[in-house]
C-alpha positions in Angstrom: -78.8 19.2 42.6 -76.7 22.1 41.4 -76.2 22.7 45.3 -74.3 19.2 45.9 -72.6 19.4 42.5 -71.1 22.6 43.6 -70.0 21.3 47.2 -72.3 23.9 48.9 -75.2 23.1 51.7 -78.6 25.4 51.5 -78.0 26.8 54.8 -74.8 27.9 53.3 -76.5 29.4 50.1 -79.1 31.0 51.5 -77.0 32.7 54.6 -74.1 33.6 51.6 -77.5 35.0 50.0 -79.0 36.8 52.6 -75.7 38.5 53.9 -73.9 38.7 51.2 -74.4 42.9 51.0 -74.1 43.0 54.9 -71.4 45.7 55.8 -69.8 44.2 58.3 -69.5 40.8 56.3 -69.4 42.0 52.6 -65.3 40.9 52.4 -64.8 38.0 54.2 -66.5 35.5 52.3 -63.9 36.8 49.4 -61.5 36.9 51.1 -60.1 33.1 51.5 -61.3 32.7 47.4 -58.7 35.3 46.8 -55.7 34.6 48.4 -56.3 31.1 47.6 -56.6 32.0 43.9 -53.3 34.4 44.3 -51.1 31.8 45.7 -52.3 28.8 43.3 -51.1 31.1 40.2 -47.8 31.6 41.7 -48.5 34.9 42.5 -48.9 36.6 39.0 -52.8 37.4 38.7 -53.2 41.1 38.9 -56.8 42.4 39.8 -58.3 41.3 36.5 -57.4 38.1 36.2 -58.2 37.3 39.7 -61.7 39.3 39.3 -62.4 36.5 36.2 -60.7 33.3 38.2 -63.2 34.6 41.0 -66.1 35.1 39.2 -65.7 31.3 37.9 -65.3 30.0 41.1 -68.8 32.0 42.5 -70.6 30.7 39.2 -69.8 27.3 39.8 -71.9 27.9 43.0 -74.8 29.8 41.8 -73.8 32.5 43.0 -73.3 36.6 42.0 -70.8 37.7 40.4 -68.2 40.2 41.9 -66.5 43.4 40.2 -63.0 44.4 39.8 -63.4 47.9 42.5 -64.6 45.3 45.0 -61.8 42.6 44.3 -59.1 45.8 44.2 -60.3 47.0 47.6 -60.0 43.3 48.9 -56.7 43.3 47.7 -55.5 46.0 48.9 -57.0 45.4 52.0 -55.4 41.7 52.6 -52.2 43.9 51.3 -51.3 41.5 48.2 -50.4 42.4 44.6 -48.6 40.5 41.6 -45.7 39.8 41.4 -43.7 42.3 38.6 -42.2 41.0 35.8 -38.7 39.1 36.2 -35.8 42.0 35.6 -34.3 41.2 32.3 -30.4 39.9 33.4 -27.7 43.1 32.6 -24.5 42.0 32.8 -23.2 45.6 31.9 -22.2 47.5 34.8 -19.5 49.6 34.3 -16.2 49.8 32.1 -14.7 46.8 33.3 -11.5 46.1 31.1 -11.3 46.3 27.6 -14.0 47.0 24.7 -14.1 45.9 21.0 -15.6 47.0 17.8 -18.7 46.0 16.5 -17.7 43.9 13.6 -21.3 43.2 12.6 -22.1 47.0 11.6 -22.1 47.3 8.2 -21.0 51.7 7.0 -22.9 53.1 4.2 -23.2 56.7 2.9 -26.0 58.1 2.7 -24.9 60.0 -0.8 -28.5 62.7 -0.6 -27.6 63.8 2.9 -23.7 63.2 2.5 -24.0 61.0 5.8 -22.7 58.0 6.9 -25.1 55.7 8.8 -24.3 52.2 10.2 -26.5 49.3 9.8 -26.5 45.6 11.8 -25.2 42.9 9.8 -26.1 39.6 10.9 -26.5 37.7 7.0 -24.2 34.6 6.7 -23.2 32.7 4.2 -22.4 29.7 6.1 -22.3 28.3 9.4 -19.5 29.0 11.9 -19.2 32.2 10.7 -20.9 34.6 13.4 -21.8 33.5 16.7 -23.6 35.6 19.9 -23.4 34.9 23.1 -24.9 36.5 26.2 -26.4 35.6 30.2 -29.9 35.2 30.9 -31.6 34.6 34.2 -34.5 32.1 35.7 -35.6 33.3 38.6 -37.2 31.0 41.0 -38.1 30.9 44.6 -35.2 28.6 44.9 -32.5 30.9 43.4 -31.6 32.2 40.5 -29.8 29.7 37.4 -27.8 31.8 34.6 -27.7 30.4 31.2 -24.8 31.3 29.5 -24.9 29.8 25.4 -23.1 30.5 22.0 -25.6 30.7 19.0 -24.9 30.3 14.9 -26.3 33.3 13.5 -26.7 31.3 10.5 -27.7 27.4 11.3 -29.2 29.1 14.7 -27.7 26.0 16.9 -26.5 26.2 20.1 -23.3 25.2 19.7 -22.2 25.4 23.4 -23.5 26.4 26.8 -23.3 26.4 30.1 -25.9 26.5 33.5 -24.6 28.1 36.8 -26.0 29.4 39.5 -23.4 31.7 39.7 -22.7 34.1 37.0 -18.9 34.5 36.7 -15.7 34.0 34.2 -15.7 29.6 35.0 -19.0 29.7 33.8 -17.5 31.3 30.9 -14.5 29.2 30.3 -16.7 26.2 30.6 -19.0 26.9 27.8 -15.6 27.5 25.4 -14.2 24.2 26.7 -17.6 22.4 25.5 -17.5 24.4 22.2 -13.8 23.4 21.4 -14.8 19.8 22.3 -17.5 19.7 20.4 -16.3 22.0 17.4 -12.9 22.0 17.5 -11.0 24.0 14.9 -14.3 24.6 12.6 -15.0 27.5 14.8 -11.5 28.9 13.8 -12.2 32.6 11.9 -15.7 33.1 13.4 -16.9 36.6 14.8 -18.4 35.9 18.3 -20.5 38.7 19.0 -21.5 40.0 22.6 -22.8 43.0 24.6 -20.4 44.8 26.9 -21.0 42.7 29.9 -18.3 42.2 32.5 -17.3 38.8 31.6 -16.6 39.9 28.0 -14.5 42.8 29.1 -12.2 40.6 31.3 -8.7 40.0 29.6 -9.3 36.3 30.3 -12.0 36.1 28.0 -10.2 37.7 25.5 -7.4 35.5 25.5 -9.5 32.9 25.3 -11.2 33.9 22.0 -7.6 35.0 20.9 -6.5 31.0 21.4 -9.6 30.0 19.3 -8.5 32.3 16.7 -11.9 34.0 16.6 -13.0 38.0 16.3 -14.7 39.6 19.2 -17.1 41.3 19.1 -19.3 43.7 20.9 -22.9 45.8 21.1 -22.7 49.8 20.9 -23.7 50.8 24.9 -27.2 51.1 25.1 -28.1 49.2 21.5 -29.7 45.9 22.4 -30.7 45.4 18.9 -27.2 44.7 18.0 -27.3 41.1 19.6 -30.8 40.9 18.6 -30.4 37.2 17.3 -29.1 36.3 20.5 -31.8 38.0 22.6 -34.6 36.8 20.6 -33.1 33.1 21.2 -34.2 34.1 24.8 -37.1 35.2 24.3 -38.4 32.2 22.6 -37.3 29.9 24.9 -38.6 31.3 28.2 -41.8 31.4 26.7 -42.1 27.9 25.1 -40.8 26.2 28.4 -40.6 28.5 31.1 -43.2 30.9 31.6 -46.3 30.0 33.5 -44.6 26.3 33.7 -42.8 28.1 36.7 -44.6 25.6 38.7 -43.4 22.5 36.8 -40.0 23.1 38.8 -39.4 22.2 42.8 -35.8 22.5 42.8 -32.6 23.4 41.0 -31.9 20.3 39.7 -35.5 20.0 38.2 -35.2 23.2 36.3 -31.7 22.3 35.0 -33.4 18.8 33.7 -35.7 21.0 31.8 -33.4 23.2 30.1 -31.4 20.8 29.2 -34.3 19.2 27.6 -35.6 22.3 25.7 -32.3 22.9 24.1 -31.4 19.4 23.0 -35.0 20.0 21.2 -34.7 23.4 20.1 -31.4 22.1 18.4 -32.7 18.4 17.0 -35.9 18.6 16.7 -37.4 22.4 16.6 -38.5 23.6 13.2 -36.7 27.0 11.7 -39.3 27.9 9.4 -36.6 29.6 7.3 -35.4 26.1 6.8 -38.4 23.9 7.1 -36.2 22.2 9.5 -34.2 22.1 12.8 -30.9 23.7 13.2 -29.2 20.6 13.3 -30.6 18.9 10.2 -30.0 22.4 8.4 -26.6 22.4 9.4 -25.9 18.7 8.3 -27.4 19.0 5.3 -25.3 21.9 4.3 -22.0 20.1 5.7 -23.6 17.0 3.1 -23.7 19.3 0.1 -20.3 20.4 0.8 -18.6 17.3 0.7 -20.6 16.1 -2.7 
């Protein structure tokens, strides 16, 4: 019974059985298991995670287990590894144009050592009053989609964004065009804050946040951190609807869908638990309280 429930004949059983240890055989009953496995988890299961996958599949069918020395030399042999970790988007190539302050370090002296130290700033009391924005990448066998959004520091709403699979200054000057639509002179005042990417060097962009009447500006070289509200928005959202839901996406226009999606969410519906609310309820509420 446990032989037609697992899809297997005897003659199959007993032959896997009998030659299972043969030298000349030992791999290639594994071998079709593994790359079979490999492919079906888009190509992401390193030698442990295959070794366990594997060893499912062989207990389903009574059968011994493998190790992870066996499943490595299988591996290597059939010359297939995971794939590494997406490379984080760096928009920061070289001294483009021009370069701002940091307006969100705050200076204090440290009176015991008679030193200055600077320390990131992000508390608001308000929204609209510092914004980030930065690029990140999804990376599919398709082609690559850039996602390109301005964040309230304080209501943490994306106010604006824009999707293009093509990282350059329209992409750019579309996302200010949506957030003067959509926020028009309520953003007037506000310290957008970036890293020293290209696009945010380029006197067009500069001009453009000059015409809004809002501060730039920008992340020390090398200090992440410094956009850190920005970065974590990231973070967050690749891993609630992108990662390992790779597969949920056949095309462009599928994965656009879905971002789409996930921020109209992240903005309506997504609870801060700061707030005990989403962004957008927060945000109204505090626009209510004003007005009474």
């Amino acid at each position: 019974m446990l032989l037609e429930i697992a899809g297997l004949s005897k003659q199959s059983y007993y032959y896997v059985i009998k030659h299972i240890d043969d030298k000349d055989n030992k791999d290639k009953f594994y071998e079709d298991f593994i790359i079979k496995i490999f492919n079906k988890n888009y190509k992401k299961y390193g030698i442990p995670r295959i070794t366990d996958a594997l060893n499912i599949e062989l207990d389903k069918r009574c059968l011994p287990k493998i190790n992870h020395k066996r499943v490595e030399r299988i591996m290597k042999k059939l010359g297939i590894q995971a794939r590494p970790k997406q490379r984080k988007y760096i928009s920061f190539k070289c001294d483009f144009g021009k370069k701002c302050k940091n307006l969100l370090l705050d200076k204090n002296l440290l009176e015991d050592k008679n030193l200055y130290v600077y320390k990131r700033n992000f508390e608001t009391t308000g929204p609209y009053q510092k914004l980030g924005t930065d690029v990140t990448v999804f990376i599919m066998p398709f082609g690559k989609l850039y996602l390109s959004p301005i964040i309230d520091f304080h209501t943490r709403e994306i106010l604006a964004y824009n999707l293009s699979e093509h990282p350059d200054y329209r992409q750019i000057d579309k996302m200010f065009n949506e957030l003067e639509k959509k926020h028009g002179n309520k953003i007037k005042g506000a310290i957008l804050h970036s890293d020293m990417g290209w696009q945010y060097q380029m006197d067009k962009y500069q001009d453009k946040v000059k015409e809004f009447e809002i501060l730039q500006s920008m992340s020390r070289k090398g200090n992440c951190l410094d956009n850190s509200p920005t970065e974590n928005f990231f973070g967050r959202m690749k891993e609630e609807m992108f990662y390992d839901k790779e597969h949920l996406h056949k095309d462009m226009d599928s994965l656009i869908k879905a971002i789409v999606k996930y921020i109209e969410y992240y903005n309506e519906e997504r609870i801060v638990n700061k707030f005990h609310m989403s962004p957008v309820m927060y945000k109204n509420k505090l626009l209510e309280n004003q007005m009474l």
